[in-house]
Every structure is written in structure tokens, then in C-alpha cells.
C-alpha positions as CSV (number, residue, x, y, z in Angstrom):
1,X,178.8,81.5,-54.6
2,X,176.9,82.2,-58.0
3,X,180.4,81.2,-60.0
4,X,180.6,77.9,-57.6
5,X,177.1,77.2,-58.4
6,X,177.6,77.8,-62.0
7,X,180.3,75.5,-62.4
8,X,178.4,73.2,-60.6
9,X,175.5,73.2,-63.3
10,X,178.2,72.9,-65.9
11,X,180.1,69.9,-64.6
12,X,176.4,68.2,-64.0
13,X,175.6,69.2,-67.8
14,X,179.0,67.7,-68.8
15,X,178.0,64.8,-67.4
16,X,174.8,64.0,-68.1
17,X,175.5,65.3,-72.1
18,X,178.2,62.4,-71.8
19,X,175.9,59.7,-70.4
20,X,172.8,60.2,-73.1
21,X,175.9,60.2,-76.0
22,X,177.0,57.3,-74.3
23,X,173.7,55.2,-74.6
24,X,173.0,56.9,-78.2
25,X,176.2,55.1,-79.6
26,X,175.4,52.0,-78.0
27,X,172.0,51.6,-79.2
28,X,172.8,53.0,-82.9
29,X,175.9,50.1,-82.7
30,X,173.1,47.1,-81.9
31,X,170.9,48.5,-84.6
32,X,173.6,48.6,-87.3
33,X,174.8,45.2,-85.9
34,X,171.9,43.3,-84.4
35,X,169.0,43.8,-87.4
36,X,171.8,42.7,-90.2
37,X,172.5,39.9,-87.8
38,X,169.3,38.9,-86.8
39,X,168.3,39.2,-90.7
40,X,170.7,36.8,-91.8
41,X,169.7,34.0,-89.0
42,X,166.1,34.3,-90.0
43,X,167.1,34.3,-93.5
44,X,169.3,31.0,-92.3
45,X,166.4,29.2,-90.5
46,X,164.2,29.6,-93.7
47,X,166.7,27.4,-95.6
48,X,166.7,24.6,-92.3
């Protein structure tokens, strides 16, 4: 029972550890695209 349990805990760790990665890469991506991005609009609508 303890091994079941403990592969348990490990599969939910897996998991989880994948999900937060997961939503760190996509967040880092819109920063490194979006502020560049949004900088050059604003930078664009000065100009207008």
C-alpha cells in the first residue's frame, strides 16, 4: 500500500511540476513578445 501510495504522490508531483512549467513558459513568451509589441504600437501612435 505505502509503494502504491507513493507512486501516487509522484505521478501527482509529475503533474502538477508540468502544469506550473507550463504556465511559466507561457507567461515568459507574452512578456518577451507582448512589451516589445506593445512598445512599438505606442511608439507608432506617437507619430499618428
Amino acid at each position: 500500500m505505502r509503494k502504491f501510495i507513493d507512486d501516487l504522490a509522484g505521478a501527482i508531483y509529475d503533474v502538477l511540476k508540468f502544469i506550473i512549467k507550463s504556465i511559466c513558459y507561457v507567461l515568459a513568451g507574452m512578456l518577451l513578445v507582448g512589451v516589445p509589441l506593445y512598445l512599438i504600437a505606442f511608439a507608432f501612435s506617437l507619430f499618428n
